[in-house]
KOLMI-911967 format. One record per residue (C-alpha): residue in three letters; z, y, x. Coordinates in steps of 0.2 Angstrom, whole numbers, plus 5000, padded with zeros to 4 digits. Each point is the difference from the previous one (the first is absolute). Layout:
<recs>
ALAZYX/...
</recs>
This chain:
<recs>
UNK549354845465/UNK501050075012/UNK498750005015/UNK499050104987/UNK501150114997/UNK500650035018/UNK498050045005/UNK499950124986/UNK501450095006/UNK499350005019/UNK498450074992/UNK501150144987/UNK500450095019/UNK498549985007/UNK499350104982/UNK501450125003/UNK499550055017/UNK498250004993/UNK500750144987/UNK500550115014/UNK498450015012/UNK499050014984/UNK500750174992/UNK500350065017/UNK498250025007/UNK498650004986/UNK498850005016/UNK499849825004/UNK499650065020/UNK501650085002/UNK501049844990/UNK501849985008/UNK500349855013/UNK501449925006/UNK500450045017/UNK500349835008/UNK500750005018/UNK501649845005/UNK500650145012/UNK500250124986/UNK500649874989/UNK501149915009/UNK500850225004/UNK499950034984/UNK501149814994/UNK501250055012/UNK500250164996/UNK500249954983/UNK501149864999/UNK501950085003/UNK499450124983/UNK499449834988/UNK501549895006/UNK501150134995/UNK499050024985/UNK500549854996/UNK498049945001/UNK499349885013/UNK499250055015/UNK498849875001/UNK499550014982/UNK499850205000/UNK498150025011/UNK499850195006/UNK498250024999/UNK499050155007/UNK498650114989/UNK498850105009/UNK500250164993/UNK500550175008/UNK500750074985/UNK501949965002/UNK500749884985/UNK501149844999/UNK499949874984/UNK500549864993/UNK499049884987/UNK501049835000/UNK501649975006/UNK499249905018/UNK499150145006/UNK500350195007/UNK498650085003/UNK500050165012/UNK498650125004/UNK499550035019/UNK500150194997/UNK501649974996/UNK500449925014/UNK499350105011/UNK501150174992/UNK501649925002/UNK500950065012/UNK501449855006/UNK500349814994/UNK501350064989/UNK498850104990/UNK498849864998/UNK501749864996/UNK500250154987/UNK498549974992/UNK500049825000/UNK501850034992/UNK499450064987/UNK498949914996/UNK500949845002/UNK501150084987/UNK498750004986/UNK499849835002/UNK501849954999/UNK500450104988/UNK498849934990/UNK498750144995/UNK498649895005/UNK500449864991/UNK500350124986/UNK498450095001/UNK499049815001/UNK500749994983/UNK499550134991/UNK498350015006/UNK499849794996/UNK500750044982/UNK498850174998/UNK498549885009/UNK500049824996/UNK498649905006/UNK499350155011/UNK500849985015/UNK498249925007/UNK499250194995/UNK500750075016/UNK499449865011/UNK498150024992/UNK500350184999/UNK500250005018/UNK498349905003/UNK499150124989/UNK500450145010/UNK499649915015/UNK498449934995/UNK499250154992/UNK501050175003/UNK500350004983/UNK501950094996/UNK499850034983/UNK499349854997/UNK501449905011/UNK501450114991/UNK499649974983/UNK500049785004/UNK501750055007/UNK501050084989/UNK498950144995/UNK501050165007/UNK500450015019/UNK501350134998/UNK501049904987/UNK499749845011/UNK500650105018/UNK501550074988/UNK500649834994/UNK499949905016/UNK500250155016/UNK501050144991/UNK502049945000/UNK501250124986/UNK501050115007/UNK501449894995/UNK499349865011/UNK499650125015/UNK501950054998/UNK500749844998/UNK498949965014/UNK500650115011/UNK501949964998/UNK499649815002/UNK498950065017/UNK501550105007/UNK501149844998/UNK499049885009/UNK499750155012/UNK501950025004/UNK500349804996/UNK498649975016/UNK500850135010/UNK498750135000/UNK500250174999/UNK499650044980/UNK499750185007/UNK498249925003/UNK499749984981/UNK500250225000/UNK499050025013/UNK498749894989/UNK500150084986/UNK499950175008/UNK498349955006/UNK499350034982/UNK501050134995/UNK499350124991/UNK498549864992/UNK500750024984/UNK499150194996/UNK498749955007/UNK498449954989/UNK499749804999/UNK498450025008/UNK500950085015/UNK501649905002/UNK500249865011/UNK500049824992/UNK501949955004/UNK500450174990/UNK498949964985/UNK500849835000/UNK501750045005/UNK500450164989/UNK501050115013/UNK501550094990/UNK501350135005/UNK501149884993/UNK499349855013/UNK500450135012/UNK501850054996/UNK500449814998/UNK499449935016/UNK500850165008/UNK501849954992/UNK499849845006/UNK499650055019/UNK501450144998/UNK501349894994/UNK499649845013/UNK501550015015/UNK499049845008/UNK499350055019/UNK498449915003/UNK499349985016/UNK497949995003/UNK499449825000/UNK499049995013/UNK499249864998/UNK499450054983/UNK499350175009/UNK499049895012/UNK499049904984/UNK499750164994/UNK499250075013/UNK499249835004/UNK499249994985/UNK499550194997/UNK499350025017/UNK498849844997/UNK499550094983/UNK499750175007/UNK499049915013/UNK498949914988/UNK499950164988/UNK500150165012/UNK498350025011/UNK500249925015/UNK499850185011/UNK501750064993/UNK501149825001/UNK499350015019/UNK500750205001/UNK501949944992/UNK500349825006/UNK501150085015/UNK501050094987/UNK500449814993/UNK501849945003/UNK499849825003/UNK499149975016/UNK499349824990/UNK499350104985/UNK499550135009/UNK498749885009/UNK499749904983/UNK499350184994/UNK499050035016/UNK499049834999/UNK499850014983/UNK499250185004/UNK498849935013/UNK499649844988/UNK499450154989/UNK499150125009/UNK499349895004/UNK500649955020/UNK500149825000/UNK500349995018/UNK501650114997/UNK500449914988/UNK499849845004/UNK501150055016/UNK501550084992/UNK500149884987/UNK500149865015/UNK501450115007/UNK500850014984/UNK500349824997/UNK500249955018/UNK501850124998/UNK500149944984/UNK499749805000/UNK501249934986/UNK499250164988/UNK499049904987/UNK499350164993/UNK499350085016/UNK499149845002/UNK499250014984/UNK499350165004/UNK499549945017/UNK498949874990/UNK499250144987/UNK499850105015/UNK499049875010/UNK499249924983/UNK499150164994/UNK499650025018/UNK498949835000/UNK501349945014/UNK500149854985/UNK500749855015/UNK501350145005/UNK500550054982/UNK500549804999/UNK501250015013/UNK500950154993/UNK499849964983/UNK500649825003/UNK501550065011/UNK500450104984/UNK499949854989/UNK501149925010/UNK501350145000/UNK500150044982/UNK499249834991/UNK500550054984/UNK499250184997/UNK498349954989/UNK499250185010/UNK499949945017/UNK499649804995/UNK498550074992/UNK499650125014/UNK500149855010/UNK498949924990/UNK498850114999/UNK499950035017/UNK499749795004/UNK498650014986/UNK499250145011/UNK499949915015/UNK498649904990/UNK500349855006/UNK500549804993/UNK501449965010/UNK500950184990/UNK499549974984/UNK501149884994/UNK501550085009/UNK499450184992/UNK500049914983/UNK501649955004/UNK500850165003/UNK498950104986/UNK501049874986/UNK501750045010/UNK499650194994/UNK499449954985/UNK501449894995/UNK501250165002/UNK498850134993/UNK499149914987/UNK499450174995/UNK498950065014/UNK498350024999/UNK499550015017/UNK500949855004/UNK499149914986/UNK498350085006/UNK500549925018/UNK500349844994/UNK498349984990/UNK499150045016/UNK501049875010/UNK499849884986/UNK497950044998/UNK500149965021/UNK500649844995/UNK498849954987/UNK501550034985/UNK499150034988/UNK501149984989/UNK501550085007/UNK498750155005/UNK499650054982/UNK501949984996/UNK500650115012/UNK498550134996/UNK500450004985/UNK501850035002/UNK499650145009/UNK498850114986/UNK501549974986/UNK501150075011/UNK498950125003/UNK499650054984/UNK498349945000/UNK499849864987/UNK498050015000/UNK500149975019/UNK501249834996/UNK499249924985/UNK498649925009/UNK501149945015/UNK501449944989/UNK498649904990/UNK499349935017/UNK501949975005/UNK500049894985/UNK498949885001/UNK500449965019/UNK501949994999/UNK500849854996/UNK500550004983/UNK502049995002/UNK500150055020/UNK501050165005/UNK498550125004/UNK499349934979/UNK501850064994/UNK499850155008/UNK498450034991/UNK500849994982/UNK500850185004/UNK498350075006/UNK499149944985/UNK501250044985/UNK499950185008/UNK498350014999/UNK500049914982/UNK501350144994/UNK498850135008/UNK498449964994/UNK500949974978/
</recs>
């Protein structure tokens, strides 16, 4: 009873998230991603860690997850994940502004608005919370808004108003909770003002033409004039952290290299501060253009300064894997591994790159890796995709189909995982992990085709 409960919690996020990407592009082609990087990530956790500890909230249960979207906006959906737009990013000016935002927003989870909002909409929606899931696959599957808004909750305004727009009573108990686990970290709450003066002025602006974190974080005067009184009143001098400055700029530069056109990060990598990122952004640029010799060259550089860096290994290994340099990409990725062996990103890029070598003696050992990632992301798709490949090289049948299938639910594509999951049946051991695993995949698809 409680393991059932527990998975149907795990999947209630999952549909939450579903929510957002669904009413925030009714084009299927220009659907929202998460932006997954272990560099970034790994920024981002430290970056965010002094703001949840002195939220009370723990760092390793809080995940700061990237969207890609350069419309600037940062959310919440549950209380274990804060979710943050790379246009947002990529405005910011300083760490502090970003800890700002993330102080916020850790303040609407321990403050308990979340938790609040899950309420209401489970006593206004009982037995619907699978309509956003399938809602999601309709959209996907045929282009269909209209059709994929009415399973929902059948108005996509009220549905963005309940779970994305906060009260202007939360956003001002937001902000007063932000401003003390700013001050309570030691950083400047000054950086919550320069924040909130980014989107000064939203507020007479049309919906249409506001930006996102000002339709869901309704800009007052009265916001204002508090967060000012708070700056104005605070005798604490506070010095910059630099090392928070330098995961900024790690992980902005490695964005704006992935997103700005290669020409332009080439132009401004001098301007860069950091001699390390500077180079990160330059290889990154060449990968790109693409150069691979370039590439391939100041990556090396890179990592031979920088030998104890688990992330600039990684990136070594995706350089020289989407290069076809798949023996090399081992190496790297391995030496990553073996640096940070508990980061589910780079075990599966190890993985994959083993898998690519395409041969024997790797498979098992790329199996190997691929369930290390999936054992600490349960919920990745690509991961799962990797693993039905390794497991069809294997003559798996079995745990093939399970994987497969895995991967279309997650997905959203529950025509896609029928005939696998039904194939995954009859070859799995009645009892064994992979057959347990199944039971979720097939009373999904049950519920979906009622």
């Amino acid at each position: 009873m409680n393991q059932k409960k527990s998975r149907f919690q795990i999947n209630l996020q999952v549909l939450f998230m579903a929510l957002y990407f669904l009413f925030t592009s009714l084009n299927p082609l220009h659907a929202r991603q998460y932006l997954r990087d272990p560099d970034i990530e790994h920024a981002l956790t430290r970056l965010a860690q002094p703001i949840l500890e002195a939220a009370g909230l723990s760092a390793s249960r809080v995940k700061i997850i990237l969207i890609n979207d350069s419309k600037p906006n940062a959310f919440v959906v549950d209380n274990n994940h804060i979710f943050i737009h790379s246009g947002l990013v990529m405005r910011l000016k300083s760490a502090e502004q970003l800890q700002a935002v993330i102080a916020h927003e850790a303040a609407h989870i321990s403050s308990g608005h979340i938790t609040r909002r899950h309420l209401n909409f489970q006593k206004a929606n009982r037995g619907r919370a699978l309509g956003l899931l399938l809602s999601g696959a309709v959209l996907a599957g045929t282009g269909n808004a209209e059709a994929a808004t009415g399973i929902a909750l059948g108005s996509a305004g009220t549905s963005k108003r309940l779970f994305f727009a906060h009260t202007r009573s939360e956003e001002a108990s937001a902000d007063e909770a932000a401003l003390r686990y700013l001050k309570r970290a030691g950083i400047d709450p000054e950086s919550m003002n320069g924040v909130l003066n980014l989107f000064r002025g939203q507020e007479f602006l049309s919906a249409k033409r506001q930006d996102p974190y000002a339709r869901t974080h309704p800009l007052t005067k009265d916001r204002l004039r508090a967060v000012k009184g708070f700056v104005a009143g605070d005798t604490k001098t506070y010095k910059e952290n630099q090392t928070a400055q330098y995961w900024y700029e790690r992980a902005k530069q490695k964005l704006s290299a992935f997103i700005v056109s290669p020409k332009t990060t080439l132009k401004t990598v001098n301007k860069i501060a950091y001699a390390d990122i500077a180079l990160m952004a330059k290889a990154v640029a060449l990968h790109r253009q693409p150069n691979p010799n370039e590439a391939i060259r100041a990556i090396a550089q890179l990592t031979k300064a920088h030998p104890s860096d688990p992330y600039y290994a990684e990136l070594q290994g995706q350089i020289l894997l989407e290069n076809r340099k798949f023996e090399q990409a081992v190496v790297a990725y391995q030496r990553a591994a073996q640096l940070a062996p508990k980061n589910a990103q780079i075990q599966a890029g190890y993985g994959r790159a083993l898998l690519a070598t395409q041969t024997s003696s790797n498979l098992n050992k790329a199996i190997k890796a691929l369930e290390n990632a999936r054992a600490r992301e349960r919920y990745d798709p690509r991961v799962l995709r990797q693993l039905a490949a390794a497991y069809a090289k294997k003559g798996n049948r079995g745990m093939a189909a399970l994987n497969g299938a895995e991967a279309h639910v997650l997905r959203g594509d529950l025509k896609a995982a029928k005939p696998l999951a039904t194939r995954a049946e009859k070859l799995l051991a009645h009892g064994s992990v992979g057959w347990n695993r199944l039971q979720d995949v097939l009373v999904a698809i049950k519920l979906a085709t009622k």
